[in-house]
LOTIFI-27573 format. One record per residue (C-alpha): residue in one letter; z, x, y. Coordinates in steps of 0.5 Angstrom, whole numbers, always signed. Each point is the difference from the previous one (the first is absolute). Layout:
residues N
code->A up->Z east->X north->Y;
...
***
This chain:
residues 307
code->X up->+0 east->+0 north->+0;
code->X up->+1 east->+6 north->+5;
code->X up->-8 east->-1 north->+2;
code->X up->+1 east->-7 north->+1;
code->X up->+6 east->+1 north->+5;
code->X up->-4 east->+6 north->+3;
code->X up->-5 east->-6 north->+3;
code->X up->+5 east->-5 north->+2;
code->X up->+3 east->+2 north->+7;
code->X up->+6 east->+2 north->+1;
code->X up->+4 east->-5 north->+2;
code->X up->-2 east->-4 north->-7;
code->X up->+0 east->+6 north->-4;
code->X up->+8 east->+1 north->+2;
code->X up->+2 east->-7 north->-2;
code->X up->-4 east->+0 north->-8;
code->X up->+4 east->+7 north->+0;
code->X up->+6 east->-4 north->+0;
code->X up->-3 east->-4 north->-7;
code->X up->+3 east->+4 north->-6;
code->X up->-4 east->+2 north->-6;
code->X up->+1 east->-6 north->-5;
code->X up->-2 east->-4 north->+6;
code->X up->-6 east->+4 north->+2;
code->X up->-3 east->-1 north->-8;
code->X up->-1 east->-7 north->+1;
code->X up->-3 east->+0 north->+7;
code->X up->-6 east->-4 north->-2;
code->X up->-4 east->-1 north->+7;
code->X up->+3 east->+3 north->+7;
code->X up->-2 east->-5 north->+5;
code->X up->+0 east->+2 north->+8;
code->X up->-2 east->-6 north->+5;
code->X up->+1 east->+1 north->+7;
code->X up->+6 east->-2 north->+4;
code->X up->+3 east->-3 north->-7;
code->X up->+5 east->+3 north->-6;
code->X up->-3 east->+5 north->-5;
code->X up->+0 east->-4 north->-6;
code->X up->+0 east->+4 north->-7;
code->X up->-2 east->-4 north->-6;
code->X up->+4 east->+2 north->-5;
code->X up->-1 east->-3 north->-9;
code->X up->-4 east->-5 north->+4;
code->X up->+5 east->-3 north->+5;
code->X up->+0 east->+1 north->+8;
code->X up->+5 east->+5 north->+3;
code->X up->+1 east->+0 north->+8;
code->X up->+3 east->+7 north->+3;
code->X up->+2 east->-1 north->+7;
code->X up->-3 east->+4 north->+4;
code->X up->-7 east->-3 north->+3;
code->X up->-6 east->+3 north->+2;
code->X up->-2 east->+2 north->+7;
code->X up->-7 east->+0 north->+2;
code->X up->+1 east->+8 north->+1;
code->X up->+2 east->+1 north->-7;
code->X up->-8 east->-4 north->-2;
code->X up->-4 east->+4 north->+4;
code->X up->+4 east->+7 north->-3;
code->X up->-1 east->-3 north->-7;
code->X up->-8 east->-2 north->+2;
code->X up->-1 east->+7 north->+3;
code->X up->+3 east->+4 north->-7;
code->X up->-4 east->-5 north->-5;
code->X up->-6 east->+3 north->+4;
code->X up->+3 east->+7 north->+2;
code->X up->-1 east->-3 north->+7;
code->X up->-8 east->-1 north->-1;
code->X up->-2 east->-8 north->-1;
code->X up->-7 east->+2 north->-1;
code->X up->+2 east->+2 north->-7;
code->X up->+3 east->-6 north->-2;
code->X up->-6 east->-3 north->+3;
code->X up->-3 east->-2 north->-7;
code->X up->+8 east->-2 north->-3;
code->X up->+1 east->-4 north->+6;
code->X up->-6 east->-5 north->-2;
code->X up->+4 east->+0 north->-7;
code->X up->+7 east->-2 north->+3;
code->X up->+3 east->+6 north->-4;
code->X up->+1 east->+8 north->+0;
code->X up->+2 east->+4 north->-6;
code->X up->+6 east->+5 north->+1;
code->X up->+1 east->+6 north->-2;
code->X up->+4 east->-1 north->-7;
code->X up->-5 east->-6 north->-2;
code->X up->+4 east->-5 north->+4;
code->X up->-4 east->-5 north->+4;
code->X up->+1 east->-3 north->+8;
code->X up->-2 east->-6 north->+1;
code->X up->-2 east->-2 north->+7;
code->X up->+0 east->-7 north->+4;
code->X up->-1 east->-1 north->+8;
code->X up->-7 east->-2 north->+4;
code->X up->-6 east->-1 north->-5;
code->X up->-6 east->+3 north->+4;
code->X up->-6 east->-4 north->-2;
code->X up->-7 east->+1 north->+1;
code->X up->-6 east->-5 north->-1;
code->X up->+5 east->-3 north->-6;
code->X up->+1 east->+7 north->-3;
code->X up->+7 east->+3 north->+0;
code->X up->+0 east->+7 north->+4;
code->X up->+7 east->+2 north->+0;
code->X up->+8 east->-2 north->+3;
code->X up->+3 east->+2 north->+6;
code->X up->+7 east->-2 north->+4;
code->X up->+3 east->+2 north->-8;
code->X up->+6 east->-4 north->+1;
code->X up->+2 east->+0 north->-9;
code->X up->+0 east->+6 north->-6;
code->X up->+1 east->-1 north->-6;
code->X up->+1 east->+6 north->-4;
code->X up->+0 east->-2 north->-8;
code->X up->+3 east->+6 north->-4;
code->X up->-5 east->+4 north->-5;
code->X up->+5 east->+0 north->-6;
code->X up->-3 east->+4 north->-6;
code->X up->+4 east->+0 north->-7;
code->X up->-3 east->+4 north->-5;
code->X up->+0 east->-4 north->-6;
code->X up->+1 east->-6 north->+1;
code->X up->-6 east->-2 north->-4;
code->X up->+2 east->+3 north->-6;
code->X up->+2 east->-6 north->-3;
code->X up->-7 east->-3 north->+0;
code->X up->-3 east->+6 north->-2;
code->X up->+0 east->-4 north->-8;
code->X up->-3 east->-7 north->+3;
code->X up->-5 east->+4 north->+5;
code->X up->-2 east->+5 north->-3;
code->X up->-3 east->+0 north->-8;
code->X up->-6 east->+5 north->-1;
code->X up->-2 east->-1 north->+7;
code->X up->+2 east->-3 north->+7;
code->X up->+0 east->-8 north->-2;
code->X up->-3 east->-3 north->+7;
code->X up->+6 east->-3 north->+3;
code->X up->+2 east->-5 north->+5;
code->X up->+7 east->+2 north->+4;
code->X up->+2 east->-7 north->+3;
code->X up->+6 east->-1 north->+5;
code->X up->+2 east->-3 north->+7;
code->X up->+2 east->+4 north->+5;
code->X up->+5 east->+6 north->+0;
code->X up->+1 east->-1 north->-8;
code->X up->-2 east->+7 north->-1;
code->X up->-9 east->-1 north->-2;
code->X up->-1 east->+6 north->+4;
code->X up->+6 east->+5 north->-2;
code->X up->-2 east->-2 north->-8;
code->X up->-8 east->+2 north->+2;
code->X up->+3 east->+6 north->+3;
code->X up->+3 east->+2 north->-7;
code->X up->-6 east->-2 north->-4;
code->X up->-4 east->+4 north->+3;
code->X up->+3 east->+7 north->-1;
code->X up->+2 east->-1 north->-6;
code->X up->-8 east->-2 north->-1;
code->X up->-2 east->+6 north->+3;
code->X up->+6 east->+4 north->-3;
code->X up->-1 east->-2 north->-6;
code->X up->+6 east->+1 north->-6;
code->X up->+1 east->+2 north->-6;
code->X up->-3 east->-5 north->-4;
code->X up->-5 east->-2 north->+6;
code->X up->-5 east->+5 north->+2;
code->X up->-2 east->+1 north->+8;
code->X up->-5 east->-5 north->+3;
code->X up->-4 east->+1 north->+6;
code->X up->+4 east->-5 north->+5;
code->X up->-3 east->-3 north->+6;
code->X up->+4 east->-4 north->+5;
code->X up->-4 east->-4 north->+6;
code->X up->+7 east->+0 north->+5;
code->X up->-3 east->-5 north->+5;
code->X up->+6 east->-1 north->+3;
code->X up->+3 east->+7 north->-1;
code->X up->+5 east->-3 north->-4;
code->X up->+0 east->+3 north->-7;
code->X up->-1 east->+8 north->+1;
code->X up->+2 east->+0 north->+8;
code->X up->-5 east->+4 north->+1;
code->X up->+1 east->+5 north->+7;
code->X up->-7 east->+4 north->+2;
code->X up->-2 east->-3 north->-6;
code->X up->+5 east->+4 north->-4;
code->X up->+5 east->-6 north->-5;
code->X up->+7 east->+1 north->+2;
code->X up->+2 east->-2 north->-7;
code->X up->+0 east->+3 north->-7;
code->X up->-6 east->-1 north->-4;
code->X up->-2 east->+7 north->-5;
code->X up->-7 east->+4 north->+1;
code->X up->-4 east->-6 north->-3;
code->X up->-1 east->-5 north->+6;
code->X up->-3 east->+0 north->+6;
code->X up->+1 east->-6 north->+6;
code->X up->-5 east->-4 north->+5;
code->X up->+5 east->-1 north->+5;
code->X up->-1 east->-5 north->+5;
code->X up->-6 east->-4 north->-2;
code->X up->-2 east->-6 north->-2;
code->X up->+1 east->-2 north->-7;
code->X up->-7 east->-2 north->-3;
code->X up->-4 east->+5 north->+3;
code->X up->+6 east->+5 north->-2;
code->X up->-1 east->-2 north->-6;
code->X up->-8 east->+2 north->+0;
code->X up->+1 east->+6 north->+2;
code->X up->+5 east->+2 north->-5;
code->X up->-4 east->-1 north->-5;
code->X up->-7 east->+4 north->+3;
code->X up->+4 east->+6 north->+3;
code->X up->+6 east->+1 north->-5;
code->X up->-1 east->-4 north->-6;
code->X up->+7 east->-2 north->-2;
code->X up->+2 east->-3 north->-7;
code->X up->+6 east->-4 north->+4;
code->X up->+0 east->-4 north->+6;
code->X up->+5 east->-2 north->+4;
code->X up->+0 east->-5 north->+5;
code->X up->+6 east->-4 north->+4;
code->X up->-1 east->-7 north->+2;
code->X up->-7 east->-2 north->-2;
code->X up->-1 east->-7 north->+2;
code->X up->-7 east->+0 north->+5;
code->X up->-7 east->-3 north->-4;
code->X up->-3 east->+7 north->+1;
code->X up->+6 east->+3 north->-3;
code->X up->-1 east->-4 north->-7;
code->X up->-7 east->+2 north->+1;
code->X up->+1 east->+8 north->+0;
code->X up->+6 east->-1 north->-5;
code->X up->-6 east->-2 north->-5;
code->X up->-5 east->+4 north->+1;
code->X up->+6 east->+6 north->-2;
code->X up->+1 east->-3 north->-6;
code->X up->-7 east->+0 north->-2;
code->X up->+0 east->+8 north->+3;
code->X up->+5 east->+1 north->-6;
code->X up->+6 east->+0 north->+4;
code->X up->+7 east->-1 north->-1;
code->X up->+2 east->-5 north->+6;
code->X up->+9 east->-1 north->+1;
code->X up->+0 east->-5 north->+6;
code->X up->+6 east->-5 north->+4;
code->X up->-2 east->-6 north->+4;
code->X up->+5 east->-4 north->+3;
code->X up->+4 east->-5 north->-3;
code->X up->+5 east->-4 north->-4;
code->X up->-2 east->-1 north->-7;
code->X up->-6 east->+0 north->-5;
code->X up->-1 east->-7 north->+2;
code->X up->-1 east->+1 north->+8;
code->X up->-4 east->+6 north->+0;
code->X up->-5 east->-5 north->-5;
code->X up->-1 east->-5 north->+4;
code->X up->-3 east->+6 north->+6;
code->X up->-7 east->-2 north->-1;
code->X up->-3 east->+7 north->+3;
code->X up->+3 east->+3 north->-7;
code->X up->-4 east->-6 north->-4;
code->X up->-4 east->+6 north->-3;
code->X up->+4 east->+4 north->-2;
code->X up->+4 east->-7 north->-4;
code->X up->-7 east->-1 north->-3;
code->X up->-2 east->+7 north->-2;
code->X up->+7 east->+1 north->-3;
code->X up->+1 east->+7 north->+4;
code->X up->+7 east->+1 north->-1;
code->X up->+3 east->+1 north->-6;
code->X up->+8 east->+1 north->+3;
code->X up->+3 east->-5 north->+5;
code->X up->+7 east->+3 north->+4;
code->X up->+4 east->-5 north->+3;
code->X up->+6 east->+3 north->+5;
code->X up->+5 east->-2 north->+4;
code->X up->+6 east->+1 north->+4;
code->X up->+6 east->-3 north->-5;
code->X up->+3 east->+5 north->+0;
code->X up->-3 east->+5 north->+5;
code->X up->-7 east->+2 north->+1;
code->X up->-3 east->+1 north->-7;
code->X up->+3 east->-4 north->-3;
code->X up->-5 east->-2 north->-8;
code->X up->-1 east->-8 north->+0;
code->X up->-5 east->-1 north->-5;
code->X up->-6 east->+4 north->-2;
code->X up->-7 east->-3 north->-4;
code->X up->-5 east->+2 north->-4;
code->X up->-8 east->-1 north->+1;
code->X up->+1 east->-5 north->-3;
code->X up->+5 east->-4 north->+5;
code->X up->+5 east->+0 north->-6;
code->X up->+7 east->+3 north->+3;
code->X up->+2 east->+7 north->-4;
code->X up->+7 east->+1 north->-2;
code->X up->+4 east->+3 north->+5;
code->X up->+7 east->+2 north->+2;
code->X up->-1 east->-4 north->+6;
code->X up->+4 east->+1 north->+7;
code->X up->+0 east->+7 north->-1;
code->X up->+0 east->+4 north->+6;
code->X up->-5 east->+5 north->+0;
code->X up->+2 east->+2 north->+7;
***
């Protein structure tokens, strides 16, 4: 955490210095609103701190995510968030500057939120026997909001690039739209991920897709939060190159996603041999229920917290 209180102005770094060890582990988003209290979400639930945030304290905080250069943040300001040192992501709100209906960026920047990148190693050795048998099983990661999607793809991705004693190395692709999964700086992932992996950082996810396949023909493919019709399309047109595909999408359960009608094709085509459900019963991670390609639940320790 010292190069995330190293951004943060003085002022609201000296109040989360007060927070103890055990409170700082369950930080899951530091939430800064100009002439507000700072909220902390902490196992899921809101916590305000007393101190509240001066415009000053914006316009340092702004000026250090940009190193005082909002040219360079102009392509992170029409998406809404930054990627931090340490993989951690700010996201942004204030005045939406709009061209010809097209979004072109944010000013008068008056709300941060920085979710924290928390990277477990070995959470998704669990899986490994249901994900994993002879080759990577195309899998679906099903979940709502912070129930730990992200951080179980993180894992999975190391340990396909990795490998482990039972399970050889594979050329591993990540398609980072949202800079989410390997937290990328310079181009450069923040997390642990062996020598068999390389990242498209920032790009869209169906386009992304393509051109891992033409320039580093991965045997496994990971993406976050696939929903858009294109994004089905470009999941496809993998799985016809040969290629293992591991994804999330928002979520509640199997039967919620089914009804999305831009995932049709892939019900049709019967693309996924493994469903994976998590929530927040017991913290991010929990396991709710996991299914075969056949829609039939397998047998699973259910409500086992990975995270």
């Amino acid at each position: 955490m010292r190069s995330l209180l190293d951004i943060l102005p003085h002022s609201i770094g000296q109040e989360l210095r007060l927070l103890k060890e055990a409170e700082w582990a369950q930080i899951e988003e530091i939430r800064i609103r100009t002439d507000r209290p700072i909220e902390l979400m902490q196992g899921g639930k809101p916590r305000f701190l007393s101190y509240h945030t001066t415009w000053e304290d914006a316009s340092q905080l702004l000026g250090r995510l940009s190193n005082y250069s909002m040219y360079t943040l102009e392509e992170e300001l029409k998406q809404g968030y930054i990627t931090i040192s340490g993989g951690h992501r700010v996201g942004l709100a204030g005045k939406v500057i709009v061209e010809n209906g097209v979004v072109k960026g944010l000013r008068d920047i008056s709300s941060f939120n920085i979710r924290i990148a928390k990277e477990k190693i070995g959470i998704a050795l669990p899986f490994l026997p249901y994900l994993y048998e002879e080759h990577w099983h195309n899998t679906l990661i099903i979940g709502p909001p912070q129930t730990g999607k992200t951080t179980l793809l993180r894992d999975i991705a190391r340990l396909a690039s990795t490998g482990t004693k039972t399970i050889p190395p594979r050329k591993t692709g990540i398609i980072d739209e949202r800079s989410e999964i390997a937290g990328c700086i310079r181009g450069v992932p923040q997390h642990h991920f062996g020598h068999r992996i390389d990242v498209l950082d920032a790009c869209p996810k169906a386009e992304g897709l393509m051109m891992m396949i033409r320039s580093m023909s991965p045997e496994v493919m990971i993406v976050d939060e696939i929903g858009k019709s294109e994004d089905v399309e470009a999941l496809l047109e993998a799985i016809h190159a040969g290629v293992n595909i591991i994804v999330s999408a928002h979520g509640y359960s199997l039967e919620d996603v089914y009804k999305r009608p831009s995932f049709k094709p892939l019900w049709e085509l019967r693309v996924f041999e493994r469903y994976v459900e998590l929530n927040r019963n017991n913290g991010p991670g929990t396991i709710g229920r996991m299914y075969g390609g056949d829609g039939q639940e397998m047998k699973w320790r259910r409500g086992v917290d990975v995270c």
